[in-house]
C-alpha positions as CSV (number, residue, x, y, z in Angstrom):
1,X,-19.2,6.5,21.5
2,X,-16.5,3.8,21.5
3,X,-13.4,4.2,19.9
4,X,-12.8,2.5,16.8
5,X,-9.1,0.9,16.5
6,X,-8.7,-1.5,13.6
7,X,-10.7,-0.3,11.0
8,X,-9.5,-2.3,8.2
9,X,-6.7,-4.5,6.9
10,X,-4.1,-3.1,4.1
11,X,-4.3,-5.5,1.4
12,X,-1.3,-4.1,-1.1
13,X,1.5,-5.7,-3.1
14,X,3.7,-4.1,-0.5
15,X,2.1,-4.9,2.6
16,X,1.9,-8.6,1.3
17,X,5.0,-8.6,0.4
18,X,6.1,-7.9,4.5
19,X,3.7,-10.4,5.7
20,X,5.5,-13.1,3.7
21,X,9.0,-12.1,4.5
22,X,8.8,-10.4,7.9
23,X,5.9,-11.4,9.5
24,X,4.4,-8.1,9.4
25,X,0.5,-7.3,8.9
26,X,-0.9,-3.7,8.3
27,X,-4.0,-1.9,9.5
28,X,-5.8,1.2,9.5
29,X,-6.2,2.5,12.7
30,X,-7.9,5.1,14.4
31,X,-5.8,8.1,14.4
32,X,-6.2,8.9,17.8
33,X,-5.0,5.1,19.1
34,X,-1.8,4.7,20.1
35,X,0.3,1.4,20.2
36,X,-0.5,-0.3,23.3
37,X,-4.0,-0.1,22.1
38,X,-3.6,-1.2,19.0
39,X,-1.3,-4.1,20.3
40,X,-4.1,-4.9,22.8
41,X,-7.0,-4.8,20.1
42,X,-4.9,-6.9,17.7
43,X,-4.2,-9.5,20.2
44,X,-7.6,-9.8,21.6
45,X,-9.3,-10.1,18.0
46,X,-7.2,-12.8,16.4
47,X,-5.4,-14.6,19.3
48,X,-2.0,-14.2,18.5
49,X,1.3,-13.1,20.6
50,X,2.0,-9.0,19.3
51,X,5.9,-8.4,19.5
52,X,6.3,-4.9,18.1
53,X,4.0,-2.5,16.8
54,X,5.1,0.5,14.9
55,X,2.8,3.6,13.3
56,X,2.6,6.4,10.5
57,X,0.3,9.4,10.0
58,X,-0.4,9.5,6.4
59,X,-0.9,12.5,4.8
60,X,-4.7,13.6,2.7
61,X,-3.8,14.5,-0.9
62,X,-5.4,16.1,-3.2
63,X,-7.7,15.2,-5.7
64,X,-9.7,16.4,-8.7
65,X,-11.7,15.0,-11.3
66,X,-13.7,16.8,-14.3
67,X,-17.2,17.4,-15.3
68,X,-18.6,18.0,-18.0
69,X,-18.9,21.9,-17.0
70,X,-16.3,22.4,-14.4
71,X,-13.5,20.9,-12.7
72,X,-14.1,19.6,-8.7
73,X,-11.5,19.7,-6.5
74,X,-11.1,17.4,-3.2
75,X,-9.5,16.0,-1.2
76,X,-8.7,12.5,0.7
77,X,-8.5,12.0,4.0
78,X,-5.6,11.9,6.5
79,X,-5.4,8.1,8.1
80,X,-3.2,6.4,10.4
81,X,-1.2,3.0,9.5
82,X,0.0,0.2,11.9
83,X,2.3,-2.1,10.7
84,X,2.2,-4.9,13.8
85,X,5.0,-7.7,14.0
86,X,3.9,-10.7,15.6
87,X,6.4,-13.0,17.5
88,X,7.7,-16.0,15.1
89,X,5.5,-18.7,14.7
90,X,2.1,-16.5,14.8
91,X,0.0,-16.3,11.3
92,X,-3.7,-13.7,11.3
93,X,-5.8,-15.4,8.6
94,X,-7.2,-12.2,7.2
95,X,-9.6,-13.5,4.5
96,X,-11.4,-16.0,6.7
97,X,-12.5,-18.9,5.5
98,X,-12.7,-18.5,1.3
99,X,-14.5,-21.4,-0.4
């Protein structure tokens, strides 16, 4: 089985907010990846120059929610961010082509 290492963008207020003012994009990674793979798999899917690529484990949290008899307990996974610079100049068009 291949190893999966972008799995999805982060689209938050916060992670906007970096891509405007620092050039920086955010992913969800694999959590066994490490940065040169994740540099290699960002450049090779969009075509851009990767300067810097930095990476947090992000904790699982708990979570509940009730029924109408009992209360069920849970909890969220564990994931890995990436939060990738790219040298000046370099834009990733996340949303593709929106009509």
């Amino acid at each position: 089985m291949p190893k999966q290492i972008l799995i999805r963008p982060v689209l938050t207020e916060k992670s906007t907010k970096l891509t405007d003012k620092r050039n920086i994009y955010t992913f969800v990674v694999g959590r066994n990846t490490n940065k040169l793979e994740i540099k290699k798999a960002v450049e090779d899917m969009f075509n851009v120059a990767v300067e810097r690529v930095n990476t947090a484990l992000m904790p699982g949290k708990p979570k509940t929610r009730s029924t109408r008899t009992t209360i069920v307990r849970g909890r969220k996974a564990a994931y890995k961010k990436a939060f990738v610079t790219l040298a000046p100049g370099e834009t990733i068009d996340i949303f593709g082509e929106v009509r």
